[in-house]
N, C-alpha and C positions, 0 to 999 in steps of 0.2 A: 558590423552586424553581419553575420552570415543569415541567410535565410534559403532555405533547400525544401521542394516539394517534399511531403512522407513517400514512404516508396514500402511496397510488401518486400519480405524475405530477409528483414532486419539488417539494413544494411548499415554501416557503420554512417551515419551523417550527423551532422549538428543542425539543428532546429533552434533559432532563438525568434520565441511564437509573442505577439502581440496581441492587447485585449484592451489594453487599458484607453484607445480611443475610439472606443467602437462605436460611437453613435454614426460615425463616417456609415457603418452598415446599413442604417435607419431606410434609405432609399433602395434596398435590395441591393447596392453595388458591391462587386466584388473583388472590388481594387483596392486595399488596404493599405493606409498610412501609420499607421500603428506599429510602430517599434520595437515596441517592449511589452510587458505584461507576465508571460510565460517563458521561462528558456526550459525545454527540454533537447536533451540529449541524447541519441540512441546507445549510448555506452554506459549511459547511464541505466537503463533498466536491464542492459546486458550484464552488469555487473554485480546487482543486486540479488539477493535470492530469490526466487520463483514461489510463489504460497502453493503450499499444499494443497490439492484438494482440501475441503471440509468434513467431509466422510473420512479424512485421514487420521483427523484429532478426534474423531466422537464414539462416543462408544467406547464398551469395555475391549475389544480388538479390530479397533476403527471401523468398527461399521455405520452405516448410516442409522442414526437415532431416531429417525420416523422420513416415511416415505414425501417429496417434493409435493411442495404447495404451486395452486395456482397460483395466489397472491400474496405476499408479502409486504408489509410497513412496518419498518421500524420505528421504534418510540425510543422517548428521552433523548429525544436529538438537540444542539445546540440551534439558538432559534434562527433564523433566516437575519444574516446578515444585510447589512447596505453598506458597500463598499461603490464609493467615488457620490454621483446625485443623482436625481430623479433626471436629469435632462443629460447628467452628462456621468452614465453605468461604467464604471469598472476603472474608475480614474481618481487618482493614482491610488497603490496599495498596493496589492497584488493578489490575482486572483488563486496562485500558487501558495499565499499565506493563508489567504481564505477557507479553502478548500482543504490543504494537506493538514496543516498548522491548526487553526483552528476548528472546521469544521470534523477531520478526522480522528485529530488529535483529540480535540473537548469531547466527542463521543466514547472513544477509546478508552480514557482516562476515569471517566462515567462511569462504569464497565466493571464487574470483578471479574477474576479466571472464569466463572464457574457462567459469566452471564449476567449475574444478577445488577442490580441498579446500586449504585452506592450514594449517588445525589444528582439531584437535578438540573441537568446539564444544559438548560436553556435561560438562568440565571447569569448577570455577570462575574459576578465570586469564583463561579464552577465551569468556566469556561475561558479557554486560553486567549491571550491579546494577540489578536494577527498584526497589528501595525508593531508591536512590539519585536515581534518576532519574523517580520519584515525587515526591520531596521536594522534588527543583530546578524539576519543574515548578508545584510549586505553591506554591513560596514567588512563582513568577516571576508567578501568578494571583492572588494573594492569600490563600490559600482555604487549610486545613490539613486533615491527616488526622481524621475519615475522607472529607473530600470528593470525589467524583471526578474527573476528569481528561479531556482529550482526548486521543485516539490519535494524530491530527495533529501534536501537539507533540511528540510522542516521536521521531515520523519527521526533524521538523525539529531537533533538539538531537543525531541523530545524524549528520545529512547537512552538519551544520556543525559542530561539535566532537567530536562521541562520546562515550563515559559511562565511569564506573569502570567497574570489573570485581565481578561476583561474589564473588571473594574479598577484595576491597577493603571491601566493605562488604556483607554480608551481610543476611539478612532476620530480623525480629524482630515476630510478630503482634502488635504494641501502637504505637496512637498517639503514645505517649511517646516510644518508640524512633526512630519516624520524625519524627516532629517533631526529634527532636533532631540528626538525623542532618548531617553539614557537606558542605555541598553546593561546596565549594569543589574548583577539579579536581583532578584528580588524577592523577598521571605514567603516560603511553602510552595516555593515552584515543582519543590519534588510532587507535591498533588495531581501534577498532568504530564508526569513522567507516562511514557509506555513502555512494554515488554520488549516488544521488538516491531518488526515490519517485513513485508514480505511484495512483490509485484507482481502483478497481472501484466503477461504484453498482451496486447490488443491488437494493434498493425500488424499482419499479418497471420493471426491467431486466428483459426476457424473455432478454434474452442474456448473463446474468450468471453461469449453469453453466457455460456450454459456454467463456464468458471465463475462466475459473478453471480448469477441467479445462488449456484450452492454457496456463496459467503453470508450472503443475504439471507439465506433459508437457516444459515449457524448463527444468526445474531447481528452479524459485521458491518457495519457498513465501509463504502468504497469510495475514495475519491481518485479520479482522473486527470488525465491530462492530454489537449488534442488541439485539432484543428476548431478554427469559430466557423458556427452555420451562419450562410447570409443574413443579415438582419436581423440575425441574434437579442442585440442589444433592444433595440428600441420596436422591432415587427418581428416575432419570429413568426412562422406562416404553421399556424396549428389546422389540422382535417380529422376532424369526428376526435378534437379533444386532444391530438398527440402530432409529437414534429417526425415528419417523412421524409422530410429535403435531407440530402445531401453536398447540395452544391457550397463548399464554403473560401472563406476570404484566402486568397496565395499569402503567404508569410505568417499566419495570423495561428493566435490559441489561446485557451481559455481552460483553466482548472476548474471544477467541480465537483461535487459528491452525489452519489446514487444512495436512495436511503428505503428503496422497495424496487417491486415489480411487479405488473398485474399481467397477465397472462390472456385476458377477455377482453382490454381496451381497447379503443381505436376501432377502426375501418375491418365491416367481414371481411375475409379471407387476409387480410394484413395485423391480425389484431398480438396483441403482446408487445408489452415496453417499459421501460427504467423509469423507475419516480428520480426524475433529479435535482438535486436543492442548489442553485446560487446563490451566488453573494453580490443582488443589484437590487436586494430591498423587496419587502412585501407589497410594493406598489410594480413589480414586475411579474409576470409577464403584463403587459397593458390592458386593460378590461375589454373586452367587443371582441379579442381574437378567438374565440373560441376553445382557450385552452382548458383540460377535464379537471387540470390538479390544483393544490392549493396555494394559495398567495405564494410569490418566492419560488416555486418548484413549477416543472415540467414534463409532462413524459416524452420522451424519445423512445422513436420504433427500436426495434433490436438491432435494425439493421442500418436506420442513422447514427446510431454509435458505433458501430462495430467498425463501419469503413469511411467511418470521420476521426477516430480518434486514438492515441497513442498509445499509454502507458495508463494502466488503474494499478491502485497499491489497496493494502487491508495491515492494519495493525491491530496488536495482539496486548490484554491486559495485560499489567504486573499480578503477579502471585506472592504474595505474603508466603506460601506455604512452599517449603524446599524439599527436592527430593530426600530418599530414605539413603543413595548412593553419594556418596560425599570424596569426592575428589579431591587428591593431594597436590597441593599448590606449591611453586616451588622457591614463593617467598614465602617468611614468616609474617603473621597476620593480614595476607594477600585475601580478598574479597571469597567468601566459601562459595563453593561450584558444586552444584548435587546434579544427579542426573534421573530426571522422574519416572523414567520408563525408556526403554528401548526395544522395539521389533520394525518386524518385516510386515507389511500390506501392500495390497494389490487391489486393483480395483474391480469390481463386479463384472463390469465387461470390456476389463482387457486382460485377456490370458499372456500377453507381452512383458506389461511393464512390473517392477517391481519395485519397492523404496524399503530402505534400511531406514528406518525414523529412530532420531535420539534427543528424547525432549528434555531442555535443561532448566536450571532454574540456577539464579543467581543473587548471591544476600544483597547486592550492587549493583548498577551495569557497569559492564566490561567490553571495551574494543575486541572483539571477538576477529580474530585474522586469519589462522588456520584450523583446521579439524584435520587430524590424523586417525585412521583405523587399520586396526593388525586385524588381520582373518585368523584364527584359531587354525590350528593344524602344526604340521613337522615342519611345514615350509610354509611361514605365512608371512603372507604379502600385505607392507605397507602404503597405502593409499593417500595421497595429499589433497584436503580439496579447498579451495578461497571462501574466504567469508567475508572483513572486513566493511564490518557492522557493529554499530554498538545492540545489548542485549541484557536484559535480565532475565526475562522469562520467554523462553521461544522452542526452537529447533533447529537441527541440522539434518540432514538423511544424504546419502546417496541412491541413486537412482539406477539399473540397467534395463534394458526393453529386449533381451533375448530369450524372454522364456523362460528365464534360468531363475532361480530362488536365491537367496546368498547363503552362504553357510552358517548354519545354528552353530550354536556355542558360544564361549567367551571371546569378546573381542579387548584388545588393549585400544582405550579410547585418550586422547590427546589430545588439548586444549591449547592454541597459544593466543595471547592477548599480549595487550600492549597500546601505546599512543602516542604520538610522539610529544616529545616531554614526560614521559609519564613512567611509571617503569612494566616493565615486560613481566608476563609470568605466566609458566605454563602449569597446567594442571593434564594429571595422567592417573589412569584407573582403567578399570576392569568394567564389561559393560554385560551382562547375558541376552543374547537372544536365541528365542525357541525358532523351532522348525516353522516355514510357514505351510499350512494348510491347508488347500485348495484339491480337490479331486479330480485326479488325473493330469494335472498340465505342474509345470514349475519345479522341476527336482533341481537340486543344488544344485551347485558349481562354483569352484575359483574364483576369484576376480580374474586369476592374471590371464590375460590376451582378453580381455573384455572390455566394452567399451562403457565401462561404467564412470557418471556426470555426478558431479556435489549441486550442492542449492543452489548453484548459480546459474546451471544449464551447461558450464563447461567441465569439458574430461579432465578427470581427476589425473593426479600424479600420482606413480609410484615407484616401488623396486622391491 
């Protein structure tokens, strides 16, 4: 077991966070015997793509499509799990199946491109099996119940095959159960396939509220991953409706989803905090404490999540509909690659940053591993940047923060996929984009001597 404090400034450490015996908290102690539950990684959200702002995807040239709400709830959520019992929350299971797996995934899935509701997600038919999906990932780790699990891996077994269903296989609080449970597929998993996925860091991140508030305000909901509040499990300590503490268990963590935010709850001059749903049953939080929100959910301040917890992710519908740009693959009858639109935005109030966005769409998903772009010109520079994702309907951009615009025109855009076992294939095309325009700040420029980042946050390659 490694166990490491979090630390700001992203620093490379391993976290393997524990939940699954949390009544030990019931007494306010802060001494955690808990083992397992959670494993995150900090390379793990380093390595992952970063989600675009929300104003990034909306609108006809990514503008924001109506101005920030106080308050936000999302509807058609999958219904408030109970994961472990009433005496003994969050044992065994995992609350990374929970949370990533089923609660993000089954909303996601729920979902068309456009937003709209395709079925009701709080059925068990229309919603993903988390012990299922528990199980598969850990036979695929090596590791058995009650071990814990990455939230990561959840995202990726949906974004490339998807999981049973709920009523497929059901949840059963015993090791046994889940151990034993046949993790072989099983008919219309493609149903809770999703497009792609994307991370929010948090640790660290001053702008990691207001990044959440705008997924929230697009539709999205988010699920987390982080450190556990004292007494989480069985007392969390609510004031005028909402959790304020900070103080939480050494080694310890807990996945959940965010599924609103109200902006006027809580304590005057402290007020504003996340709706957020567990998975320790509708008899949680325990009655008498004063909690504001509904069975299963709680709100946390802005500020007790922000510097309690790690890693939030957002996943993206599949799209039926393929772009109009059709990439040439360089097997025969290889998965079609269209590319639905490509430009440059910027954000309203940073005259700095700038993104190249290239949104894809895929008849399939595809292990998505590099993106290459040619700048247009006599002398154009090719750019390498990491993906290694799977993907059917999603994005790629690069990123620079000098001020500088990227240059309009056609780029040579460059797909490689691949799996292992699997076979490789690159798709290559032509991409356009226009000038970006903003008045007065942002005139072009080169990549080359730039320190322009792909989706992952790190600098791209090139020559």
């Amino acid at each position: 077991m490694i166990v490491n404090r979090l630390v700001a400034g992203w620093v490379h450490v391993a976290v393997i966070l524990g939940a699954a015996s949390l009544p030990a908290l019931a007494g306010q102690s802060c001494e955690s015997t808990a083992n397992f539950g959670s494993i995150y990684v900090q390379s793990d959200s380093d390595n992952a793509v970063k989600a675009l702002p929300a104003e990034a995807l909306a609108g006809k040239r990514g503008k924001p499509v109506r101005t920030p709400e106080t308050r936000v709830m999302l509807g058609n959520l999958p219904a408030v799990a109970q994961q472990g019992t009433a005496t003994d929350p969050g044992s065994p299971g995992t609350c990374e199946a929970q949370s990533f797996g089923y609660g993000l995934g089954s909303y996601t899935a729920a979902r068309t491109a456009s937003g709209g509701q395709k079925w009701n997600a709080s059925i068990p038919q229309n919603s993903t099996s988390a012990a299922w999906l528990y199980e598969l990932i850990q036979k695929r780790a090596g590791r058995q119940c009650p071990k814990g699990s990455r939230g990561l891996d959840y995202l990726e077994q949906l974004a490339n095959a998807g999981a049973a269903s709920r009523s497929q296989v059901g949840y059963q609080p015993t090791c046994t159960y889940l151990d034993g449970i046949n993790t072989d597929a099983r008919p219309n998993m493609e149903r809770f396939r999703i497009g792609s996925y994307a991370v929010i860091p948090v640790s660290g991140n001053t702008g990691a509220v207001a990044a959440i508030k705008s997924q929230l305000q697009a539709g999205q909901a988010v699920a987390f991953t982080g450190l556990v509040l004292c007494g989480y499990a069985l007392q969390p300590a609510f004031r005028f409706g909402v959790i304020y503490d900070t103080a939480t268990v050494p080694g310890s963590g807990h996945g959940q989803m965010i599924v609103g935010y109200d902006d006027k709850v809580g304590k005057s001059g402290q007020r504003g905090a996340f709706l957020v749903q567990n998975s320790f049953g509708v008899g949680w939080p325990p009655k008498g404490l004063g909690s504001a929100a509904p069975p299963g959910q709680a709100y946390w301040s802005y500020n007790s999540f922000a510097v309690t917890q790690s890693m939030a992710a957002v996943a993206y519908p599949v799209s039926t509909d393929l772009g109009k740009l059709r990439l040439r693959g360089s097997v025969v009858n290889a998965t079609a690659a269209t590319v639905v639109r490509a430009y440059q935005w910027t954000p309203r109030t940073d005259d700095k940053s700038v993104y190249l966005i290239v949104r894809l769409a895929f008849s399939g998903p595809v292990k998505l591993n590099e993106v290459w772009l040619s700048q247009p010109g006599s002398t154009p520079l090719l750019v390498k940047a990491k993906y290694d994702q799977y993907l059917t309907t999603g994005y790629v951009y690069l990123k620079r923060s000098d001020g500088k615009s990227f240059v309009s025109g056609r780029y040579n855009l460059t797909l490689k996929t691949g799996e292992e076992g699997g076979t490789a294939v690159t798709y290559t095309g032509k991409v356009k984009v226009r000038k970006l325009r903003k008045a007065g700040v942002l005139t072009p420029a080169t990549m080359q001597g730039v320190d322009v980042k792909g989706p992952t946050g790190a600098a791209v390659t090139g020559n």
